[in-house]
Backbone as a ProteinNet text record, in pm:
[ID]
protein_1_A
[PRIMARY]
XXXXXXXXXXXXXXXXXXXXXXXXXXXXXXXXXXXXXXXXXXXXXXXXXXXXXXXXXXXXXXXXXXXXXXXXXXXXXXXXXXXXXXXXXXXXXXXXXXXXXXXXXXXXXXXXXXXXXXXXXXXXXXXXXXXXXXXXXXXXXXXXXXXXXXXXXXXXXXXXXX
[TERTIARY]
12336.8	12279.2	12143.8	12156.5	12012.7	11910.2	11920.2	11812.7	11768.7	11849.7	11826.6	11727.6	11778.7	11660.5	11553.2	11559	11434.2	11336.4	11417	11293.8	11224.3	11335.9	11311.1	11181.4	11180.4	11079.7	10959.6	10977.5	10838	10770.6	10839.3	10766.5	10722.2	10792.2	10719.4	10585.1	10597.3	10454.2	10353.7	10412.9	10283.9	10212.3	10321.4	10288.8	10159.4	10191	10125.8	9979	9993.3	9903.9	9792.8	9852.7	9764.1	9677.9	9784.2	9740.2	9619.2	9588.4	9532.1	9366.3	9339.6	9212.8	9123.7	9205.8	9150.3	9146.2	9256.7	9253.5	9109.5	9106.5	8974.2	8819.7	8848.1	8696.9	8681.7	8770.6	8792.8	8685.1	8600.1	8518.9	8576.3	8510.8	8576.8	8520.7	8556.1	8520.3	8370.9	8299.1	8166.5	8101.1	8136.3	8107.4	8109	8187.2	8269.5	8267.4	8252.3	8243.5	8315.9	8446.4	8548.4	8555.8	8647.5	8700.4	8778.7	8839.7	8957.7	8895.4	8835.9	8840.2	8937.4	8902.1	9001.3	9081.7	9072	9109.7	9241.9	9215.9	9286.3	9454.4	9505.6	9632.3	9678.3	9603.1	9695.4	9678.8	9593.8	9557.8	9660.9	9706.3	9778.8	9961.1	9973.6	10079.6	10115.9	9986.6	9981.5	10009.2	9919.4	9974.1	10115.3	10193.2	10368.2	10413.5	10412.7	10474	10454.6	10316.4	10305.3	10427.7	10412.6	10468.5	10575.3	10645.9	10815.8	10863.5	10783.6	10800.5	10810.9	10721.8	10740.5	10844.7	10848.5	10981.9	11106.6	11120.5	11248.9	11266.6	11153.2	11204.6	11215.5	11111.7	11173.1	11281.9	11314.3	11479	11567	11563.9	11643	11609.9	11515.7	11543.3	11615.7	11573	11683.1	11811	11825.2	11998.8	12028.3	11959.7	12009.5	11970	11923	11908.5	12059.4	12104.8	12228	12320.5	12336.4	12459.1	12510.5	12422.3	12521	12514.1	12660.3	12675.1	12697.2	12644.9	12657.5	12779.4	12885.3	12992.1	13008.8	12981	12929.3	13035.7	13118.7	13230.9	13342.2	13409.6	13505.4	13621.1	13702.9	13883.1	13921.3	14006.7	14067.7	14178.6	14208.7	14296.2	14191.9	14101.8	14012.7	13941.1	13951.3	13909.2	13986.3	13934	14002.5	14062.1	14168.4	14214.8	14155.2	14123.4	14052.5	14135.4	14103	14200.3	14192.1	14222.7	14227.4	14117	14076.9	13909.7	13909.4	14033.1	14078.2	14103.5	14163	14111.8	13997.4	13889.3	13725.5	13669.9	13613.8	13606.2	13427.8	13348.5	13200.9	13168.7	13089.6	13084.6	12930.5	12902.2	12720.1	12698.8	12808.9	12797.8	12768.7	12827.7	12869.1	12737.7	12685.5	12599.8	12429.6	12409.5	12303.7	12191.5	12198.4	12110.3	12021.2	12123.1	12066.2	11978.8	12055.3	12004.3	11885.4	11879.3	11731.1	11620.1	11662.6	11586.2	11521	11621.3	11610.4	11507.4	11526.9	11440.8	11324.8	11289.7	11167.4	11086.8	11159.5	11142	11089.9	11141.9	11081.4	10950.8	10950.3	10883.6	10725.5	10721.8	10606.6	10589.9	10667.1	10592.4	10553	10637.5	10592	10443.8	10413.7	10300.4	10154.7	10191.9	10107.5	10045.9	10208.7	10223.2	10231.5	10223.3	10210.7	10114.2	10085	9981.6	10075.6	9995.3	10074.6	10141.7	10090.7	10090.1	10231.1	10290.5	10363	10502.3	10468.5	10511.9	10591.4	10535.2	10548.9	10669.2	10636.7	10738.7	10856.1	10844.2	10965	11060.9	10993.3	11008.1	11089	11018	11073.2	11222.1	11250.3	11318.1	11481.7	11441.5	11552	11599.8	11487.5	11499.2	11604	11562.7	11634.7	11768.7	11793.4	11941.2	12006.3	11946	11987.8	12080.9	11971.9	11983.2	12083.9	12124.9	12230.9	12225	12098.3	12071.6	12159.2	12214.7	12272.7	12244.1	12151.8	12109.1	12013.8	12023.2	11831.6	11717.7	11800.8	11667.6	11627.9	11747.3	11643.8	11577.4	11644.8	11563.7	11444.4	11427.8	11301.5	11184.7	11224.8	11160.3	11097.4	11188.8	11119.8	11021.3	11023.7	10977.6	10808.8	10824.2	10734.2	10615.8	10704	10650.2	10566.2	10665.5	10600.2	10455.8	10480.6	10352.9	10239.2	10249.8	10121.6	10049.6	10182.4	10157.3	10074.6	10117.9	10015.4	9915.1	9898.1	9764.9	9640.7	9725.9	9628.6	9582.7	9685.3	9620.4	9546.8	9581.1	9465	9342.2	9337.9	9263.7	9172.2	9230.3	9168.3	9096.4	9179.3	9132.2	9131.4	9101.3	9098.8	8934.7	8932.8	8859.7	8922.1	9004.5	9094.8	9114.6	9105.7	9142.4	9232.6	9364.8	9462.1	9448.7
10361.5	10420.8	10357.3	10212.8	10118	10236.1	10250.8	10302.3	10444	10470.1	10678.4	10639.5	10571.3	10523.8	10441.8	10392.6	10321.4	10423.2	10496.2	10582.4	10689.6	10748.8	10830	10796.6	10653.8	10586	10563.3	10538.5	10486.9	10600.5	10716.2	10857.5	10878.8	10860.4	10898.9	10812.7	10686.1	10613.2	10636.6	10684.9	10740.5	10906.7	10972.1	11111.1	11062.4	10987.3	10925.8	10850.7	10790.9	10708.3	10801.6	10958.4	10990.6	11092.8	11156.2	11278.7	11172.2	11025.5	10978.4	11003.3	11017.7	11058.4	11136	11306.2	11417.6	11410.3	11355.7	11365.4	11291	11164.6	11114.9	11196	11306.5	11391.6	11478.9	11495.7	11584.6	11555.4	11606	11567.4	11494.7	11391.7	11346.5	11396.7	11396.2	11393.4	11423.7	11338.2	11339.8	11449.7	11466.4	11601.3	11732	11762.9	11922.3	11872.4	12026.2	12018.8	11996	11957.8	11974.8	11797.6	11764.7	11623.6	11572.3	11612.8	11577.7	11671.5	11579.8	11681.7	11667.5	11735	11806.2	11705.2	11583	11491.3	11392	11437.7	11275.8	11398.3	11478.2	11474	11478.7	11540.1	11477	11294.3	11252.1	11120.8	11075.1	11099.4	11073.5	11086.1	11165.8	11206.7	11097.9	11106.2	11019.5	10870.5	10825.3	10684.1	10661.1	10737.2	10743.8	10725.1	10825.5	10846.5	10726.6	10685.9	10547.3	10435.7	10456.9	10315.8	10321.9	10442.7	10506.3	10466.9	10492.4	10536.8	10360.6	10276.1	10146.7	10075.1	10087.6	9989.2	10096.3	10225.6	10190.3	10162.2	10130.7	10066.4	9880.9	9859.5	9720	9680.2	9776.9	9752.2	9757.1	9896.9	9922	9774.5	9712.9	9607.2	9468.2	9463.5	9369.8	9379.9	9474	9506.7	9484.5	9563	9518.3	9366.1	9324.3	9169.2	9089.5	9130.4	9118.5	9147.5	9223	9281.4	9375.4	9443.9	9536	9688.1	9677.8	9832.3	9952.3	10061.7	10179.1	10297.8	10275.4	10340.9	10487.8	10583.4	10723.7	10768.3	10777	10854	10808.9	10865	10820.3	10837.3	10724.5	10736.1	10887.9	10956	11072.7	11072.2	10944.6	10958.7	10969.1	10925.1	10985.2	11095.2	11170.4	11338.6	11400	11489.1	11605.7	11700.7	11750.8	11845.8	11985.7	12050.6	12158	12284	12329.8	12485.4	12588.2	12685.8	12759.8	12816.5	12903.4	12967.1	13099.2	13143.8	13298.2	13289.2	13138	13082	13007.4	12989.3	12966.9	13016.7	13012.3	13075.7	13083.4	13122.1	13136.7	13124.9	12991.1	12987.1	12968.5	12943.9	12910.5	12810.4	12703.6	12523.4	12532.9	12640.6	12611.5	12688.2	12767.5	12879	12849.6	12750.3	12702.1	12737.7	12650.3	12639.9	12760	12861.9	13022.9	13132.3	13089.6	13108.3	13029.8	12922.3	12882.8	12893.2	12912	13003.3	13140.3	13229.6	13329.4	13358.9	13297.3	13284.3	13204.7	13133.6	13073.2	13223.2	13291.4	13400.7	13518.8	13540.4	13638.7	13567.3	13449.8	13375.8	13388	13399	13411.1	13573.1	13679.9	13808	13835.4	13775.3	13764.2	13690.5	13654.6	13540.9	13736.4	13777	13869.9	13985	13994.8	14106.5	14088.4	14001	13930	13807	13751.1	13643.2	13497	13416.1	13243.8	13212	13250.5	13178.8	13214.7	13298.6	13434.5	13408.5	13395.5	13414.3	13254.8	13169.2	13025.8	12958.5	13049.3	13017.2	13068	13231.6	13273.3	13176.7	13147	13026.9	12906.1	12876.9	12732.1	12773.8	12871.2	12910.5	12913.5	13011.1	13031.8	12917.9	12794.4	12677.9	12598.7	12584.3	12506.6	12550.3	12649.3	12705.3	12708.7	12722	12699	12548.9	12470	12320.3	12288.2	12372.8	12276.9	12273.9	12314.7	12319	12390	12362.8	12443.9	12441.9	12341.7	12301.7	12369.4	12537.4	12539.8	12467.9	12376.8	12259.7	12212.2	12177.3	12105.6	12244.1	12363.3	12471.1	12483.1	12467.4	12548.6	12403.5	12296.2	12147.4	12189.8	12161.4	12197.9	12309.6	12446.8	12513	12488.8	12493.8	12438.2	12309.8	12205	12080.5	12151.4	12204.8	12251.5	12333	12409.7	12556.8	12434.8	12356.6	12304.4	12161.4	12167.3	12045.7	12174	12257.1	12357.4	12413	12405.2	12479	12345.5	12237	12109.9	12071.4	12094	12038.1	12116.3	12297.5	12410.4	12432.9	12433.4	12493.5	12302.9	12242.1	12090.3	12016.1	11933	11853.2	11956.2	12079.2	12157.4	12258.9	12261.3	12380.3	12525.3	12555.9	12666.1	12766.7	12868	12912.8	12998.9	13037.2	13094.9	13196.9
6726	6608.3	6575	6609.5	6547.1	6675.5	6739.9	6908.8	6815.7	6780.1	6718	6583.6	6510.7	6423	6413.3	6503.1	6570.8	6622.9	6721	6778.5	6676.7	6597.5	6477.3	6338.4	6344.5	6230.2	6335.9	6478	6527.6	6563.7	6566	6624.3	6439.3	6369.4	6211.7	6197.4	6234.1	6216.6	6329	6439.6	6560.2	6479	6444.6	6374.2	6306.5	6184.9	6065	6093.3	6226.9	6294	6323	6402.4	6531.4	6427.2	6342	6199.7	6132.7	6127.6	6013.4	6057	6242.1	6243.5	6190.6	6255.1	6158.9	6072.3	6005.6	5838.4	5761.9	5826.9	5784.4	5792.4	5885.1	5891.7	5804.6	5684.9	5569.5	5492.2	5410.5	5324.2	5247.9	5160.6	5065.4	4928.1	4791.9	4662.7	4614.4	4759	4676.9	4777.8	4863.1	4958.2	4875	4793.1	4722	4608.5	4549.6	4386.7	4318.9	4387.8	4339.8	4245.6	4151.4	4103.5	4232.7	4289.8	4443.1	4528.6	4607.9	4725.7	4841.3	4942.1	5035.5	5127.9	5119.3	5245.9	5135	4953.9	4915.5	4911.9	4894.6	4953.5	5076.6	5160.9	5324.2	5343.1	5297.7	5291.7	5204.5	5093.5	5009	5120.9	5151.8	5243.9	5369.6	5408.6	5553.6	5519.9	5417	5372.7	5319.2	5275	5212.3	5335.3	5444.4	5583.4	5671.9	5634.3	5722.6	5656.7	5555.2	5449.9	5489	5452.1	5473.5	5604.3	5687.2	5801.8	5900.7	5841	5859.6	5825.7	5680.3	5651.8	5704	5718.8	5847.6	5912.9	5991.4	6107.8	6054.7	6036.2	5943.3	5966	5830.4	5800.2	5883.4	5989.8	6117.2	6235	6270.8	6314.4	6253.5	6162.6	6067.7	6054.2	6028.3	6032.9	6212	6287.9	6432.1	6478.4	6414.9	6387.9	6355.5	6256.6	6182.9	6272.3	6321.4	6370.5	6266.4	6204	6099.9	6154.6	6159.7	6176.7	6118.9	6144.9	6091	6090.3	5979.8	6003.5	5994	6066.9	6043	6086.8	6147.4	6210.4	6091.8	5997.5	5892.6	5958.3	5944.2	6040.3	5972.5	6075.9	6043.8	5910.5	5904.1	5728.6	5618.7	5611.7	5523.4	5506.2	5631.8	5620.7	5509.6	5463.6	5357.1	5482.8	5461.7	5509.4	5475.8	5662.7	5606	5584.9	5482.9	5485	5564.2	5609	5752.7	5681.3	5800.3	5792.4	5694.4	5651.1	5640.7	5472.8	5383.7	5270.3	5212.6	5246.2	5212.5	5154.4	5064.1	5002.3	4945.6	4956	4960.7	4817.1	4759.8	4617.4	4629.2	4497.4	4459.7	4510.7	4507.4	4529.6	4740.5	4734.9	4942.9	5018	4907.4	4962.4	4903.2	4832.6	4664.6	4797.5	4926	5012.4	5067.7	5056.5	5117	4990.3	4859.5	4790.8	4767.5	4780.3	4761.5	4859.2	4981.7	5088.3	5027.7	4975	4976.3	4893	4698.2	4655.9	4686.7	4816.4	4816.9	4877.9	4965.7	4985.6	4928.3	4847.3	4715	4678.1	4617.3	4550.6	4653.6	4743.2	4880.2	4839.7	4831.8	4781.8	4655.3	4590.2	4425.1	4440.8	4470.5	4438.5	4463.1	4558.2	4590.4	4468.7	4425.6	4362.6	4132.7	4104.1	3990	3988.1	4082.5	4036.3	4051.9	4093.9	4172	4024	3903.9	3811.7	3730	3743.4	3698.5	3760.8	3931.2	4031.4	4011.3	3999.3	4034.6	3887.3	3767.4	3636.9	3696.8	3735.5	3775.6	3858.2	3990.2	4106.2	4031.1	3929.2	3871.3	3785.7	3732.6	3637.5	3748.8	3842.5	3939.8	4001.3	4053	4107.4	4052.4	3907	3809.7	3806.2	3788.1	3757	3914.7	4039.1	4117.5	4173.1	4120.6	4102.3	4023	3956.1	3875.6	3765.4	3674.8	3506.1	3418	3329.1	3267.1	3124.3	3091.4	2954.9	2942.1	2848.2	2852.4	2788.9	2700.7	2637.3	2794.3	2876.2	3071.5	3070.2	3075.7	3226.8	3155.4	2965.7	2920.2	2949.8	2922	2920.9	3084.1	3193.7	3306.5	3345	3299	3314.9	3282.6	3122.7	3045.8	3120	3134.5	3237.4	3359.3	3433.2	3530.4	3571.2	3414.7	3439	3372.8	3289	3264.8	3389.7	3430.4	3571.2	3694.5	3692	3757.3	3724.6	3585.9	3532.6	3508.8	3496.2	3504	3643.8	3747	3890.3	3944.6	3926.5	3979.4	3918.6	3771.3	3715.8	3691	3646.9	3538.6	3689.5	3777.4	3906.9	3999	4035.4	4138.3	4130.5	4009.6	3955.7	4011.3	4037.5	4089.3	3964.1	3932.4	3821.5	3867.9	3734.8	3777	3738.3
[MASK]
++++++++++++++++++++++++++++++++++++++++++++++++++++++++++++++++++++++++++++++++++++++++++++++++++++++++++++++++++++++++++++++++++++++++++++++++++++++++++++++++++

């Protein structure tokens, strides 16, 4: 298991490594009219992935340092017993994943046909309740949060208008 995550974090910091060239030929800030220009979020990205991407392996040599092992296979008395295939029963909780496909889905034609801005409340509204919200003081708080966290990063540091 230590070998699968080893190789898994050092291919994330070669990714992170080899992406950090191009990324550097991006204009920066003072290039574009913009307050942010075009290079500080993949730059922003690439430095997390490096970081992330380091201390697992770190950590993954340390522990194989240790001798600590990774118990992933659970003894068969601790399995749940599964119920035959013919009682299963297809709920929101088993399925949340397809639904949130689906609506990311819509959410990509909506954007066309109403406007990113329109498109993107709807997006957040379904998200939330998808997720699990059931409080609308959370779904309206999030919503709310959200559309002005988008109207400040497009329109305020982007100059983007919606």
């Amino acid at each position: 298991m230590h070998a699968r995550i080893s190789l898994f974090a050092l291919v994330v910091v070669l990714l992170a490594l080899v992406s950090l060239v191009p990324t550097l030929q991006f204009p920066s800030s003072e290039e574009v009219s913009t307050f942010i220009g075009p290079r500080v979020w993949p730059l922003s990205l690439l430095i997390a992935l490096l970081g992330l991407g380091s201390a697992l392996l770190l950590i993954t040599w340390r522990d194989a340092r240790r001798g600590t092992t990774y118990d992933d296979e659970p003894d068969a008395a601790s399995l749940p017993q599964k119920a035959p295939a013919a009682t299963q029963r297809f709920t929101l909780a088993s399925t949340r994943h397809w639904w949130l496909i689906a609506a990311t889905i819509i959410y990509t034609g909506l954007i066309s046909m109403v406007g990113f801005l329109i498109a993107s409340i709807a997006f957040t509204l379904v998200g939330t309740l998808l997720l699990g919200a059931r409080s609308w003081r959370t779904i309206l708080i999030t919503v709310v949060v959200a559309t002005l966290l988008m109207q400040g990063v497009f329109v305020m540091l982007l100059g983007i208008p919606l």
